[in-house]
C-alpha positions, 0 to 999 in steps of 0.5 A: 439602648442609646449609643452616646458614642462621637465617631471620627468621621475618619475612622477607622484611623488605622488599618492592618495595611498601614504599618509594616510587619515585624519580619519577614515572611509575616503579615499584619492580620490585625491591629487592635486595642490601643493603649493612649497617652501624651508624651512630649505634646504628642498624642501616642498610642502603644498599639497591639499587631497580631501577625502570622504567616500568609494562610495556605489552604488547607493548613492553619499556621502561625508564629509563636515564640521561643524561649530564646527570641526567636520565632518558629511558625507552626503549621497543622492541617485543617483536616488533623482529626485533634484540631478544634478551629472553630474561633478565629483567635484560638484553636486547640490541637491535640488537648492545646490551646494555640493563638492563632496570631502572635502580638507585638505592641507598637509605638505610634504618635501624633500631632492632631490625635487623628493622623499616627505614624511611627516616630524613629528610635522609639522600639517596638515591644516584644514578648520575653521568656517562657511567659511570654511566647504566646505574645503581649496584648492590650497595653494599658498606659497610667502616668504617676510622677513622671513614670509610665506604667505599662500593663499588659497580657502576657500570653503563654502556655502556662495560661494569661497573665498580667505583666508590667513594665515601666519607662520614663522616656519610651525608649528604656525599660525596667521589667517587673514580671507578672504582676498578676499570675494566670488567669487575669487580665484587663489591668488599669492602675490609677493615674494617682496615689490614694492613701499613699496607695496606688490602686489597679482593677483587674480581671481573673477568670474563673471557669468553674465558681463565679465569673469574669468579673472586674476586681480592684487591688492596691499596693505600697509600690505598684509591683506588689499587689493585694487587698483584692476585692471584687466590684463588678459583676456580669448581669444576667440577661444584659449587655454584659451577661458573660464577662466584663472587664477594664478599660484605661486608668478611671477618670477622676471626677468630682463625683469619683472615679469613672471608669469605662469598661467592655462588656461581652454576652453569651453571643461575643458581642462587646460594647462599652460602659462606665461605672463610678467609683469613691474617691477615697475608697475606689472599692466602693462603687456608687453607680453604674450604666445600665445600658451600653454608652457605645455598641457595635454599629458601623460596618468596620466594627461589625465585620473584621477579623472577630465581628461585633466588637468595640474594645478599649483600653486607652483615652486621652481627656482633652483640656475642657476637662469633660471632652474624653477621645477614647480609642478602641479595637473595632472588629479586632482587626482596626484602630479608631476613635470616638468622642464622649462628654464625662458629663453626659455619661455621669447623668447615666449612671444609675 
């Protein structure tokens, strides 16, 4: 396998000690899968800040929302005879699932894509209402008419879903719900129209009948969705053997839409690779890499809070037209970034 993947020699390019943490009594425990975009000349990212309380021995706690707003920290015993911990981002206790971290995403910007840091008057975005008191996660950002839209994983007891809002200046926001009800997530709309449609892939959970699988939607408005049709399967015995899912919006490409996407085995270990999509018709896929175009390699993306993990959900295409700069979770703990040329992973597809 070949991991065709141009690090920056800066990586990682932020770490959970270099924003503050949202309240008090809170730490940052991670930052992770960053959606991009450019607004004003800048490069941003709208990044994901997973918190919880500074860990005590012998107990697990960690914050989670009300239906009101506010925050109420929950602590177990690590010895509670009902308390499954064996993953570090879930635990269950008595017959629930609980996040161990509550997420937040963040707005950063900057001047040369590298340096980021957090521009004043711009708010963070925070979890609301019953849907939403697990937190928001993994933001992706597409651009249509001078309208952002913003996907992201809405987390709650009642299960993940996938939740939408829109903005044209960062600072005022429309909430539009659940776009896609529980399971689902890894959302990405497409930066334009086809047909008078816009199109999104996502992804449902199946638990039981099929899989984690990518599927493709569209929609006369981007609020309601439909037409649903399943693209990309896991592949037995490959990379990408237990689930797969979206990154960002796909790239647009003389030879279709490209899309880079995440992959995990039956080990958790993910890693990125593409596939391409008609121009006309984006539920028609004409080929897809066999082999991951980016693996877990540097030691800030082996060891952190998961290990074994490159995740992406956002890019920016430089004006060249194939230089893309895709930013990614490492470890799901760092923010990086790392170089691809569009041509070179459009001769690997197969």
């Amino acid at each position: 396998m070949k991991d065709i993947a141009k690090r920056f020699v800066e990586n990682p390019l932020l770490s959970p000690q270099d924003l503050a943490p949202s309240t008090e009594g809170l730490e940052i425990t991670c930052l992770l899968n960053p959606g991009a975009f450019t607004f004003q000349g800048k490069t941003w990212l709208i990044v994901r800040v997973a918190e919880r309380p500074k860990q005590k021995d012998g107990i697990i706690s960690f914050p989670v929302l009300t239906n009101t707003g506010g925050i109420e920290i929950m602590e177990i015993e690590t010895s509670h005879p009902e308390l499954i911990a064996t993953d570090a981002r879930v635990i269950n206790y008595i017959g629930n699932d609980y996040l161990t971290t509550l997420s937040h995403l963040r707005l950063l910007c900057s001047d040369d894509g590298i340096n980021f840091y957090e521009p004043e008057g711009y708010p963070a975005l925070v979890g609301e209402g019953i849907m939403e008191t697990f937190g928001i996660e993994d933001c992706r950002v597409a651009e249509i008419d001078g309208t952002y839209y913003l996907t992201f994983t809405s987390v709650s007891p009642n299960g993940v879903g996938v939740g939408l809002r829109t903005t044209k200046d960062w600072k005022n926001f429309e909430k539009h719900g659940l776009i896609f009800p529980a399971h689902n997530k890894d959302c990405a709309i497409f930066e334009e129209k086809i047909n008078g449609l816009f199109y999104a892939i996502h992804r449902p959970s199946s638990v039981d009948i099929g899989g984690n699988y990518i599927w493709i939607a569209s929609s006369p408005d981007g609020i309601h969705w439909g037409d649903h049709k399943c693209i990309i399967k896991t592949r037995k015995g490959h990379w990408d053997s237990k689930r797969v899912g979206g990154g960002a919006a796909p790239i647009k490409t003389e030879k279709g839409w490209l899309e880079i996407y995440h992959g995990a085995n039956e080990h958790h270990q993910y890693c990125l690779g593409a596939f391409l999509m008609d121009l006309n018709d984006p539920s028609k896929v004409i080929s897809r890499t066999e082999d991951p175009i980016m693996m877990p390699l540097e030691e800030y993306e082996l060891k952190g809070f998961f290990g074994h993990v490159v995740f992406t959900n956002g890019h920016i295409v430089e004006p060249d037209g194939d230089t893309v700069n895709v930013y990614y979770g490492a470890a799901d703990e760092f923010v990086c970034a790392a170089k691809f040329s569009i041509k070179e992973i459009l001769s690997l597809l197969k």
